[in-house]
KEKOLLUM-15007 format. One record per residue: x, y, z of N, C-alpha, C in turn. Coordinates in pm, whole numbers. Each point is the difference from the previous one (the first is absolute). Layout:
BEGIN
{{X,Y,Z},{X,Y,Z},{X,Y,Z}}
...
This chain:
BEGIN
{{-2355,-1160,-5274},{44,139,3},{-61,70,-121}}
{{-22,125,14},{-98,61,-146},{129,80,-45}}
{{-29,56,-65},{93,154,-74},{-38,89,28}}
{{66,118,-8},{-20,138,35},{-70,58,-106}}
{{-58,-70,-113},{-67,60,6},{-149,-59,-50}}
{{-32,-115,91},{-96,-36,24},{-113,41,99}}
{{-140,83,-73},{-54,54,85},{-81,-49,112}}
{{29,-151,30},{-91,-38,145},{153,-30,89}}
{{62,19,-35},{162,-7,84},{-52,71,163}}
{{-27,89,-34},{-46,35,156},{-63,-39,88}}
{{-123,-48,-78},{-133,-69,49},{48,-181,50}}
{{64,-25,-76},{74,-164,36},{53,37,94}}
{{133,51,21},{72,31,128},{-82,47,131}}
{{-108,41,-40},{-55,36,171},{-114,-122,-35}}
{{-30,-94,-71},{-75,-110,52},{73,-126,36}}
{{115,0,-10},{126,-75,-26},{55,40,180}}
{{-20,126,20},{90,34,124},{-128,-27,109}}
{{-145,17,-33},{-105,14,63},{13,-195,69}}
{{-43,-31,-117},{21,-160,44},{98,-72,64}}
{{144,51,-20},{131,-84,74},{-29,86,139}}
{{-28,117,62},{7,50,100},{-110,-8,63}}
{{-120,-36,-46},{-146,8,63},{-96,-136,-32}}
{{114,-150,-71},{-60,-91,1},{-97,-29,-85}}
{{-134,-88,5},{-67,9,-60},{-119,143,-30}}
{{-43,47,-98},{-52,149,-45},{-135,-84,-53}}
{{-72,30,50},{-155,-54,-87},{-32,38,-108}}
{{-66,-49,-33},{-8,36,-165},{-92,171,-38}}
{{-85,-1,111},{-25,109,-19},{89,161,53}}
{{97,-16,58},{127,73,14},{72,41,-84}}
{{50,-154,-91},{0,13,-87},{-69,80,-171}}
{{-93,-50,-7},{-90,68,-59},{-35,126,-2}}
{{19,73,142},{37,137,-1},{86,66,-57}}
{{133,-63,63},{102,88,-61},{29,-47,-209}}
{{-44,-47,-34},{9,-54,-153},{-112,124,-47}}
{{-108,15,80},{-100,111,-73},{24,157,48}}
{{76,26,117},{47,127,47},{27,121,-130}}
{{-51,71,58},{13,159,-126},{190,-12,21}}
{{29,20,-107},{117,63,-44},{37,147,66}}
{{127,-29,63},{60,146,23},{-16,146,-76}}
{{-86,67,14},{-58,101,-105},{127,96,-77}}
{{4,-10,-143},{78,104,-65},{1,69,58}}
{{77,126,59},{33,124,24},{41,66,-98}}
{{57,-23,-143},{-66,77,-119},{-153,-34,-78}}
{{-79,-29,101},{-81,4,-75},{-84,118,-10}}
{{-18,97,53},{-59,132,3},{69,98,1}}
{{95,-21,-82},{92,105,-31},{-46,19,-104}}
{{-33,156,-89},{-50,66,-72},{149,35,-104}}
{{48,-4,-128},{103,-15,-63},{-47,95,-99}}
{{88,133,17},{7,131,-59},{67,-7,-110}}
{{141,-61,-43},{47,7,-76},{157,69,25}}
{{-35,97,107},{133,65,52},{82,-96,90}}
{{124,14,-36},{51,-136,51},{16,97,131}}
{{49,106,63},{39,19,91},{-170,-12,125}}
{{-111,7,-51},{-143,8,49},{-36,-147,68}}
{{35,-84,-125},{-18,-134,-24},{81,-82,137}}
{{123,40,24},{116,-19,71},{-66,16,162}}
{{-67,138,-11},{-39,29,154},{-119,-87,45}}
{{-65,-8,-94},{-133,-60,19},{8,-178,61}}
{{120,-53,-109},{34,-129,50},{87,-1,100}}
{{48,78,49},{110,-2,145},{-136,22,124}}
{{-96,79,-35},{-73,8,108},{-102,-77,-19}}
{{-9,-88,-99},{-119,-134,6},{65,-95,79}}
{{173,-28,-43},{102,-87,70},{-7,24,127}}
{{-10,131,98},{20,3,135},{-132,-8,87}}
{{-95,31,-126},{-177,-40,99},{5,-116,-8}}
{{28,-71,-135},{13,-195,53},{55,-23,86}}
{{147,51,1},{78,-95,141},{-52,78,139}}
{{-82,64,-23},{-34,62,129},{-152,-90,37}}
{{-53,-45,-101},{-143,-75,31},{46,-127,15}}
{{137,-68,-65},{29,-109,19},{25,-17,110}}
{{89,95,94},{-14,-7,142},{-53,-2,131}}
{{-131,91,-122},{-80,-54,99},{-77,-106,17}}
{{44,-83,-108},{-91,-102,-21},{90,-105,108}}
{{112,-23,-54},{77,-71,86},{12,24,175}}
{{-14,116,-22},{0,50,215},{-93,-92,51}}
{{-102,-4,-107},{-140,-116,75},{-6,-87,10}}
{{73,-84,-103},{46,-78,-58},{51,-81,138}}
{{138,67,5},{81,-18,108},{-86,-23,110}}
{{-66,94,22},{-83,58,203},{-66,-161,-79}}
{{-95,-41,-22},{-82,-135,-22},{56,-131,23}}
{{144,36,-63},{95,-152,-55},{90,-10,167}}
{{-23,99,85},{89,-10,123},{-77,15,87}}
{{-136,14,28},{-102,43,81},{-30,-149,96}}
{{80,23,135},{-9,-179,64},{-129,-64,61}}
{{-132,121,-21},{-121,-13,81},{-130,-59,-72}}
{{96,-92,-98},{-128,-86,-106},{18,-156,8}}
{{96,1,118},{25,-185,35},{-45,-53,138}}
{{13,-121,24},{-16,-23,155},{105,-122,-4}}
{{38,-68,117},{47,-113,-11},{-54,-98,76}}
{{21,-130,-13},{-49,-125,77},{132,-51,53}}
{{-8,-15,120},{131,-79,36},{-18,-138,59}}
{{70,-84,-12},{-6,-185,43},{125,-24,99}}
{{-38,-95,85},{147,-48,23},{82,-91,-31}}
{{-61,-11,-170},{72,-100,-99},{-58,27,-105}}
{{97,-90,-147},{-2,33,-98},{-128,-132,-19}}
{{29,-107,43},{-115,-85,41},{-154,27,40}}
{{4,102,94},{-111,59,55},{-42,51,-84}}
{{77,82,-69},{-89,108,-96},{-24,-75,-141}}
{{58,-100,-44},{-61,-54,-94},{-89,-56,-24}}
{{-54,-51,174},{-117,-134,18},{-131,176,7}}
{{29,64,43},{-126,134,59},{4,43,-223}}
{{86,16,-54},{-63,44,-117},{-66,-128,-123}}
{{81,-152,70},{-79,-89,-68},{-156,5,55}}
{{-36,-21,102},{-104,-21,63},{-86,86,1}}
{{36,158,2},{-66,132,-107},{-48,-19,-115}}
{{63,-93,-61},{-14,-36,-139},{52,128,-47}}
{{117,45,10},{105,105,-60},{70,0,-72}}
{{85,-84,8},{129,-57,-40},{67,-11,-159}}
{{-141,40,-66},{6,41,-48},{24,119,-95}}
{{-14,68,65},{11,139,-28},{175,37,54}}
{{77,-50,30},{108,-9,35},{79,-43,183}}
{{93,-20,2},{66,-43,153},{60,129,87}}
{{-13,128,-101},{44,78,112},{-20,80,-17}}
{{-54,109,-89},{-60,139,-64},{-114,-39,-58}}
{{-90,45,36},{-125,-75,-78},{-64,160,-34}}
{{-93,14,-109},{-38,55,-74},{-152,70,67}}
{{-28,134,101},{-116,17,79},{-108,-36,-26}}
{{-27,53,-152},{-147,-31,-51},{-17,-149,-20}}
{{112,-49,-48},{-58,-159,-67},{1,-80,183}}
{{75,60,89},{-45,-40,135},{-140,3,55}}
{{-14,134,-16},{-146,49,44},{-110,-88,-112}}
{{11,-30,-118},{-69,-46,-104},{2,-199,45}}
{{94,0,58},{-4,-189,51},{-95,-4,119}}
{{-7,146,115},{-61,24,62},{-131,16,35}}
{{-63,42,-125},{-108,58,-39},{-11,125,45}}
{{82,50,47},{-4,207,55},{-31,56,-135}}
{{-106,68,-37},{-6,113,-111},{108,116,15}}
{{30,21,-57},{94,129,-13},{-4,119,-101}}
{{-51,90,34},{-21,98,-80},{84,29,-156}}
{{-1,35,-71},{68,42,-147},{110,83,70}}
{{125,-50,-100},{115,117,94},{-23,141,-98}}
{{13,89,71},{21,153,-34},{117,44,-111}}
{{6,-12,-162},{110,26,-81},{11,146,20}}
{{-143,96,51},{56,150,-57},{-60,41,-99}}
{{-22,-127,-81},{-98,50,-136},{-126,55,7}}
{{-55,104,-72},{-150,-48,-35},{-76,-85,-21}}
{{-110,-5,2},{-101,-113,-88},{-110,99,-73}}
């Protein structure tokens, strides 16, 4: 358990919640979220006059453009993390069956019942394009 006021407290709990709910996380998943940009100050471009009543407005409306960008960050967030058209399933008519089809895949590795697309497609030899972050290059 960390303290409140330990600053990776957040970052543990969603790799902590990532792993008990989603199993094994590869290391490069991992590795993402450990290097992820930080939630951006919303005082950080606030301009500080000196007038407390100026000062006051300026940070109430830096406060409501953050939680307003935070939402939108999360709306996507959400639409991505619930979006059901990025899976397929395999079905067996045993737990037997399907263990001998992912030994004999040479799979079985990669796990017994959620397996990981790319490192599928990568046992496969399917190339798969770079996924799309949004970023520049």
């Amino acid at each position: 358990m960390t303290s409140p006021a330990d600053p990776n407290g957040d970052l543990l709990a969603q790799l902590q919640a990532t792993a008990a709910v989603g199993g094994p996380t590869s290391q490069a998943d991992l590795l993402a979220q450990l290097n992820a940009e930080p939630e951006p100050d919303p005082f950080g471009d606030v301009e500080y006059t000196g007038d407390l009543a100026t000062d006051s407005t300026a940070e109430l409306d830096a406060l409501a453009r953050g939680f307003r960008e935070r939402t939108a960050r999360e709306d996507e967030r959400f639409r991505l993390a619930t979006d059901s058209e990025f899976w397929f399933a395999l079905c067996f008519k045993s737990r037997e069956e399907k263990d001998r089809f992912l030994k004999a895949a040479r799979l079985f590795h990669l796990g017994d019942k959620y397996l990981d697309g790319l490192a599928f497609a990568a046992a496969l030899g399917v190339a798969m394009p770079a996924p799309d972050t949004g970023e520049e290059k």
